[in-house]
N, C-alpha and C positions, 0 to 999 in steps of 0.2 A: 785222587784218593790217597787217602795216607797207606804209608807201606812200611811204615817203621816196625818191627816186631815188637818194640817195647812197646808202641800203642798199645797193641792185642795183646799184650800181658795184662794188660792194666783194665783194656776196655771189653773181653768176654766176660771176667769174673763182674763187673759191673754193669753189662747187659744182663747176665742171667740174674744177678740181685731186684732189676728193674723187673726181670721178667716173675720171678717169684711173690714181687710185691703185688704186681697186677695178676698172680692167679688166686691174693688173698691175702697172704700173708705183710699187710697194710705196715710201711713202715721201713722197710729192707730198702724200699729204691732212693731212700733220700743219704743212703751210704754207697751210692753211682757214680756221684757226678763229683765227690771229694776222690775218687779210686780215679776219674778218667782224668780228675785235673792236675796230678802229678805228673802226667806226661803231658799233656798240651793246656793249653789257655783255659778256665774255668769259663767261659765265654765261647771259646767253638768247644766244649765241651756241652754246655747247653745246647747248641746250633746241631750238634749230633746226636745229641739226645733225644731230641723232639720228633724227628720220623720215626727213628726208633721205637716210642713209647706209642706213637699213631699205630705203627702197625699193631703191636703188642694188644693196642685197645679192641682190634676187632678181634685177638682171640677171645679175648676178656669178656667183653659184651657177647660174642656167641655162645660164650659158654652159662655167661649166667641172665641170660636175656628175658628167661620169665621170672626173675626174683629180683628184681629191683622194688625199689618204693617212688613212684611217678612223682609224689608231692614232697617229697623231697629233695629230688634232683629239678624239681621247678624253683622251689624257693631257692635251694643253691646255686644255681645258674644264675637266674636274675641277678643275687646279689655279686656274682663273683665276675659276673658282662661289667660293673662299675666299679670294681676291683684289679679288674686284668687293663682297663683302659686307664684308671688309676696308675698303676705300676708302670706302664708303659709314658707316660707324662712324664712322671716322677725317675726314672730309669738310669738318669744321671744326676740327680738330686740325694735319692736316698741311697743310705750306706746297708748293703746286703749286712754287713758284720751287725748290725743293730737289729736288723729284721730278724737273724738267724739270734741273736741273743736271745728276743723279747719271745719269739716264737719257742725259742728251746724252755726256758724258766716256766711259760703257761703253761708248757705240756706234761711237766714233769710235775708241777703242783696239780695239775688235772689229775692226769692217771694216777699219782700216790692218794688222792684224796677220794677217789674213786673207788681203788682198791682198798681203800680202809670203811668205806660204805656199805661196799659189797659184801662185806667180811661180817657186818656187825649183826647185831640182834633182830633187827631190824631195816632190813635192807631198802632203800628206796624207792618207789613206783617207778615206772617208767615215764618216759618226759613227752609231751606231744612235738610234733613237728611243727610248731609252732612257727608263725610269718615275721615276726620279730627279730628273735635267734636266728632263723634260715638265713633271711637277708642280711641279715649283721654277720654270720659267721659264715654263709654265700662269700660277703663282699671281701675276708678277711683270708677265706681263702685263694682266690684267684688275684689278692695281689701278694701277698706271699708268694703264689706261685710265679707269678710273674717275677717278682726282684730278686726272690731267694731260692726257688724251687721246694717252696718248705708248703705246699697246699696241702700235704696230706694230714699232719696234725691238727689247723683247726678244722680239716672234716670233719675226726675223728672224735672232736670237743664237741662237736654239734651231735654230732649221727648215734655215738655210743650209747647216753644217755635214755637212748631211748628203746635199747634191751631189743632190738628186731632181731630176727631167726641169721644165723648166720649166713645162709646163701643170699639173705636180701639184704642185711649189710652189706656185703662184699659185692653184692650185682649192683648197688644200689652207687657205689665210690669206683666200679667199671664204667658206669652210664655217665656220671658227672664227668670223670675225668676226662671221657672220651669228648665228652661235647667242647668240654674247655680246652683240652691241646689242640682241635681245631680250631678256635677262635684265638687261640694264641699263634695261630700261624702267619696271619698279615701284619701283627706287631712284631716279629723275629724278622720276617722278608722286611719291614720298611728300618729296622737295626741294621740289616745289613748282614747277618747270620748265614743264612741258608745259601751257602754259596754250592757251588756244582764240586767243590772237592767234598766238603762236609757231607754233600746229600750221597754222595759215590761211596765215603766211609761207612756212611748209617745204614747202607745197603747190603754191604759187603757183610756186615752183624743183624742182617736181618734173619737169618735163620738160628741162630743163637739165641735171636728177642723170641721168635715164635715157638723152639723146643720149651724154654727155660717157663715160659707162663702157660703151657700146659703143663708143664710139671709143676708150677703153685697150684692148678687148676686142681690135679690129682691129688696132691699132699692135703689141702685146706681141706678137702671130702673126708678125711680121714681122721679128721678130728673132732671132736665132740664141741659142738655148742658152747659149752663153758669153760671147755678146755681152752676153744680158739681165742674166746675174750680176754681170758687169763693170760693170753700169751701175746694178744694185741695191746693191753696195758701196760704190759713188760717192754715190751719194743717198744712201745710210746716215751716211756720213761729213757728206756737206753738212745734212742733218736734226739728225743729234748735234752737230753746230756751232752751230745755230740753235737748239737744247734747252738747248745747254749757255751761249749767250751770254743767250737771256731766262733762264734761271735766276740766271745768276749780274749781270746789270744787276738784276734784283729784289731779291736777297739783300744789294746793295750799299746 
């Protein structure tokens, strides 16, 4: 187990961000794993991230376990089992810095273009969960997640859109997530990740993971419907800024 103090400077304030995102507040955990890699490798930072977010998921899913959308988390799965197996192929091929670019600029033209829809005279209908989009933006998730740790934006391209009641938004990106950090877990063990110090670190902040997302759990109840949207497109946009600036300082 690491025993450094400076880890744990670094890595409770980015546990509770992880845990915050998974009580709802969609967006906060992909500012985690940039916090924990200035003290160790962005690589066993992953490696400890990953139980971590496991446990975090069963608060997440108990809490919002009858407000998900079934047909949602079906099309996303599917496509993101050929996206995470993608990633994991490709794993020393492609460059994270390019993935975090492409992903940060889509998300930031997303959510601005969004927010200026929402605003207008005429606001947009809602979008179906259509099998097209799912599996395209399924597969689009889970290899981002896999190369860059960036899945949660193109959820939020897909899922937004289509105006669901906030608790089943949010039950609905606890259910995916959860099913895909476990099928991400035989492609980290055969990387070579999950070693017995990493797994002894991710333990040691497991009570950190489990206060911090009930505490997203309690806060997200306390906000209003349009209030939470308003402030998941804000974060989307400050997230695809932060995707899109480490991509493109790396690429330079």
């Amino acid at each position: 187990m690491i025993t450094n103090p400076l880890f744990y400077a670094a890595a409770i304030p980015a546990v509770t961000l992880l845990g915050l995102a998974k009580g709802g507040f969609s967006g906060l955990g992909l500012l985690s794993l940039p916090l924990m890699a200035l003290v160790v490798s962005p690589v066993q930072a992953a490696a400890i991230t990953l139980p971590i977010l496991i446990v975090q998921d069963v608060v997440s899913v108990w809490a919002y376990w009858r407000t998900w959308d079934k047909r949602n988390v079906a099309l996303l799965v599917a496509g993101a089992v050929a996206g995470i197996l993608m990633g994991y192929l490709l794993a020393a091929q492609v460059s994270d810095a390019a993935i975090k670019l492409a992903v940060g600029v889509i998300s930031i033209c997303f959510a601005i273009r969004r927010m200026i829809l929402e605003r207008s005279a005429t606001p947009p209908d809602a979008a179906p969960a259509d099998m097209p989009r799912g599996l395209f933006w399924g597969w689009v998730t889970g290899f981002t997640s896999m190369i860059a740790h960036a899945g949660g934006p193109p959820f939020q391209i897909y899922v937004m859109p289509q105006k669901l009641p906030r608790d089943v938004f949010v039950g609905t990106g606890a259910v995916l997530f959860a099913i895909l950090n476990w099928i991400k877990v035989p492609p980290y063990m055969a990387l070579g990740q999950l070693t017995s110090e990493n797994l002894a670190t991710a333990a040691a902040l497991f009570p950190v993971a489990i206060a911090s997302t009930w505490a997203g759990v309690l806060l997200v109840r306390r906000v209003s419907g349009q209030s939470f949207y308003t402030a998941v497109y804000s974060l989307l946009v400050l997230v695809g800024g932060k995707l899109a600036y480490d991509g493109a300082i790396a690429l330079i």
